[in-house]
C-alpha positions as CSV (number, residue, x, y, z in Angstrom):
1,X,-15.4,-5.4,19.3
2,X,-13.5,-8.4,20.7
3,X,-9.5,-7.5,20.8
4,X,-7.5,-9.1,18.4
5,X,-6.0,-12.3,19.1
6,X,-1.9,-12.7,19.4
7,X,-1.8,-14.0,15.9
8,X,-3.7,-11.6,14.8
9,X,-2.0,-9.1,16.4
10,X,1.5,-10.4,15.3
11,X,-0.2,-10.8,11.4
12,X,-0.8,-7.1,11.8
13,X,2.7,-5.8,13.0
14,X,4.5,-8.0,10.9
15,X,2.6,-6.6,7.7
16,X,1.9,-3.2,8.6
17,X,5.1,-2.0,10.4
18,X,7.5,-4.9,9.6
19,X,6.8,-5.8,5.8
20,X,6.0,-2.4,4.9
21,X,9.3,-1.0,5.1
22,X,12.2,-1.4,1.9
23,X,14.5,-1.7,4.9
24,X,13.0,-4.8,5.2
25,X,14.1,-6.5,2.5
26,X,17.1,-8.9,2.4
27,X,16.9,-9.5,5.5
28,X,16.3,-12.9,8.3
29,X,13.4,-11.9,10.5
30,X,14.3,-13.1,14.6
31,X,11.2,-14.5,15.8
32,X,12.5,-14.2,19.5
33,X,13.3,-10.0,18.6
34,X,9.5,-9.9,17.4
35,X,7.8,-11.9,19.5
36,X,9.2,-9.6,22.6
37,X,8.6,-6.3,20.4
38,X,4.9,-7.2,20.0
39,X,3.9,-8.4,23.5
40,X,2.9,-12.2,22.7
41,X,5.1,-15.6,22.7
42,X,7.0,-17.3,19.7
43,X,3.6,-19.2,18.4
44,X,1.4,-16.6,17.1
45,X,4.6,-15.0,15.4
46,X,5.3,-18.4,13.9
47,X,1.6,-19.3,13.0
48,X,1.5,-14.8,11.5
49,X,4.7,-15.7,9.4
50,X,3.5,-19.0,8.2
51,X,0.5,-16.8,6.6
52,X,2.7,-14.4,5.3
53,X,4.7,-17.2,3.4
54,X,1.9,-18.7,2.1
55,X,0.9,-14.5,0.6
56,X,4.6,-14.6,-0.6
57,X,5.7,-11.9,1.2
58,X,8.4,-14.0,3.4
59,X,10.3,-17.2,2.5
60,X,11.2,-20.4,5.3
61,X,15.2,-21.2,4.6
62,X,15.9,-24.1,6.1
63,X,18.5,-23.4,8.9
64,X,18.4,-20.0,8.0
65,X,15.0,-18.4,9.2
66,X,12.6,-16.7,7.6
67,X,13.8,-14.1,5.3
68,X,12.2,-11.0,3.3
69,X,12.5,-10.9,-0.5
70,X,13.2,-8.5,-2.8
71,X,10.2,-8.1,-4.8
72,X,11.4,-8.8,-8.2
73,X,10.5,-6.7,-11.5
74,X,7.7,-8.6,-12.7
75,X,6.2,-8.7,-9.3
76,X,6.2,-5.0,-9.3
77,X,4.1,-5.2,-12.7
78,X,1.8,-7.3,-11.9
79,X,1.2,-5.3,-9.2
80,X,0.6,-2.3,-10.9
81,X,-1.7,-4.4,-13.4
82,X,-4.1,-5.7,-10.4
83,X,-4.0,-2.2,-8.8
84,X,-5.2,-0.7,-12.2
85,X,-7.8,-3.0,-12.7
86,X,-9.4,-2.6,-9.4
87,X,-9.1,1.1,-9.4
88,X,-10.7,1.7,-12.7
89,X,-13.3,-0.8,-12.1
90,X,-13.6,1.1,-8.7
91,X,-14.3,4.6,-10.4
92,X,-16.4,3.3,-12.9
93,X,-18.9,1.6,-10.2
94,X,-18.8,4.5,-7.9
95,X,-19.2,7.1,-10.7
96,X,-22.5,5.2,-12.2
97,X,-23.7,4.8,-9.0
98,X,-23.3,8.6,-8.2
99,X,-21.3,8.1,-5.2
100,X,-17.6,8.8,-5.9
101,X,-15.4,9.7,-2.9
102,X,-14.5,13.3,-4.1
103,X,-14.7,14.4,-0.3
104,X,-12.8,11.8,1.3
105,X,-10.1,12.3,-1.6
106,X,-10.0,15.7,-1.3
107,X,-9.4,15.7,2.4
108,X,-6.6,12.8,1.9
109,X,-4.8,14.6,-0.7
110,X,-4.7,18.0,1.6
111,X,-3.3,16.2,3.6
112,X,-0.5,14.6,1.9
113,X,0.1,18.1,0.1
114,X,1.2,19.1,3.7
115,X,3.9,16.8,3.9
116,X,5.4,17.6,0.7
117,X,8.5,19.5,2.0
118,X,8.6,18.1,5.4
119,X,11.6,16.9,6.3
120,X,10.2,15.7,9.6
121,X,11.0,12.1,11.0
122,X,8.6,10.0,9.9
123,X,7.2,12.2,7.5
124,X,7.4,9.8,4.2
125,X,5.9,6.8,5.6
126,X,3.1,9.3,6.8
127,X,2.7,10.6,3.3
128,X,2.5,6.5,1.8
129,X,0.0,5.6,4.7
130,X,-1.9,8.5,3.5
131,X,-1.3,7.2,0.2
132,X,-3.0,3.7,0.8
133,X,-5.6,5.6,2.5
134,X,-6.7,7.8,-0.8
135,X,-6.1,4.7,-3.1
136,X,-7.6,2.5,-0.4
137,X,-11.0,5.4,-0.4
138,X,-11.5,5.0,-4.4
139,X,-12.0,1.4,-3.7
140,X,-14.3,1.1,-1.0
141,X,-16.3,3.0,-2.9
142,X,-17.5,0.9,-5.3
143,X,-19.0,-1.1,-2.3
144,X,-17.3,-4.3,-3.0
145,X,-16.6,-6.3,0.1
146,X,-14.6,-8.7,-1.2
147,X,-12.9,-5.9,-3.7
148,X,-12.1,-3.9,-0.6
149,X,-10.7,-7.4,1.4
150,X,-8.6,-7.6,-2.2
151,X,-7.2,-4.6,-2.5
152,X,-6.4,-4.2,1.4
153,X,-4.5,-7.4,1.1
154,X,-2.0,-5.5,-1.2
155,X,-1.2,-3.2,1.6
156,X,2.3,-4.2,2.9
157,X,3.7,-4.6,-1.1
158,X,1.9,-0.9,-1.9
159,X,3.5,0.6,0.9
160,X,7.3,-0.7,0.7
161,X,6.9,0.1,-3.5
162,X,5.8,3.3,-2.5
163,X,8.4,3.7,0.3
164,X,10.9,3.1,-2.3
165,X,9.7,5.5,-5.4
166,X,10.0,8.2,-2.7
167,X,13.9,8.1,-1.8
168,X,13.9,10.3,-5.3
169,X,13.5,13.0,-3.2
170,X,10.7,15.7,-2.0
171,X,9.4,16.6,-5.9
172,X,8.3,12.6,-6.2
173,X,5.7,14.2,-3.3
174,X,4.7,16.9,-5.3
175,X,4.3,14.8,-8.4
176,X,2.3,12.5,-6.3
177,X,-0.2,14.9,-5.3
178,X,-0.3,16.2,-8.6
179,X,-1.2,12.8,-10.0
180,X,-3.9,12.3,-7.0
181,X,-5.2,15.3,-7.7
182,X,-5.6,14.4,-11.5
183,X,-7.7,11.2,-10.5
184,X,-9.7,13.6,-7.8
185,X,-10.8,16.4,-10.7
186,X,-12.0,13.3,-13.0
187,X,-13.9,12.0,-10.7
188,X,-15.6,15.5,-9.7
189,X,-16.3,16.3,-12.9
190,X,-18.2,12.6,-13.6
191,X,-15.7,11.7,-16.6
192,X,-15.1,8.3,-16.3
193,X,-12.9,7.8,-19.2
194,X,-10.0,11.1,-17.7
195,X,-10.3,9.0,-14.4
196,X,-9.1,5.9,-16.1
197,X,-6.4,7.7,-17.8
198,X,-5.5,9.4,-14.7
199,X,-4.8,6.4,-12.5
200,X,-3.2,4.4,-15.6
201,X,-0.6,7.5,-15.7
202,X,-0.2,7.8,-12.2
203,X,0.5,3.8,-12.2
204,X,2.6,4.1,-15.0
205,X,4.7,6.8,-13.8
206,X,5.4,4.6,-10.3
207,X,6.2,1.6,-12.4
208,X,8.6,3.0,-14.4
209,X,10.3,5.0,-11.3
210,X,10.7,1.5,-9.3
211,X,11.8,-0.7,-12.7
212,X,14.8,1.9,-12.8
213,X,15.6,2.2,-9.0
């Protein structure tokens, strides 16, 4: 595997540990500050952030900088809409073909279970990463190259939503898991229709927490 190049690199951090984060938002991004964090010069940050603009996840202020917006409400809806779609269609195609990712769920959602009452550094972002993964796992599954590249793409939005639903405390973990574990039991038990309901709840439920943060 060839290493990644320094925009790639820079695309990465800036979406996966920069973008990610609700802390993020409202504020100027210093391309000097991230160029040095990441290891590479000013260009591949400027050429990773023009990318990012054009996936409307950062805005060029003239004389400003590049600044991080606030994902508005209708943002937020539309991206529970797309996630919904893509996970239903998801179940449905990996449930006809016989090859639902029960295992792989499972194993996800233990995990996350663990991390319920931690109050460990670190320990939410852990829980959303896991998060991504189990969502991320349903998706794959319905071998889909180009729905996998799609939902992937949501990543950095998923995870700073998800970021923010959880500063209601330690039981939006357990309701979490609860939810995940109501997608994993559908999908075990080959109903396609109570796996549909189960992610549109699960959905729904986020969607109304964020709307009223």
């Amino acid at each position: 595997m060839q290493p990644l190049s320094g925009r790639d690199r820079a695309y990465a951090y800036l979406r996966d540990q920069v973008l990610s984060s609700p802390a993020a938002t409202g504020t100027f991004l210093n391309e000097q500050q991230l160029a040095t964090q990441i290891g590479v010069s000013r260009t591949p940050v400027r050429e990773a952030l023009l990318t990012l603009q054009a996936e409307g996840l950062v805005e060029m202020v003239p004389k400003r900088g590049v600044f991080v917006p606030a994902m508005s409400g209708r943002q937020i809806t539309e991206l529970m809409d797309l996630r919904g779609a893509l996970e239903r269609h998801a179940a449905s195609t990996s449930l006809r073909a016989h090859r639902a990712p029960v295992a792989q769920m499972e194993s996800t959602l233990l995990d996350q279970s663990q991390l319920c009452a931690s109050d460990d550094d670190g320990a939410a972002q852990r829980f959303i990463e896991l998060d991504t993964r189990f969502h991320q796992v349903l998706v794959d599954a319905a071998g889909s190259e180009l729905l996998s590249r799609t939902y992937a793409g949501l990543r950095a939005r998923q995870q700073r939503v998800g970021l923010t639903a959880l500063l209601h405390g330690h039981e939006r973990r357990r309701d979490v898991c609860s939810e995940h574990r109501g997608i994993v039991d559908a999908l075990a038990a080959g109903d396609e229709h109570q796996a549909h309901r189960a992610i549109d709840e699960h959905l729904r439920i986020t969607l109304q927490i964020l709307l009223q943060a």
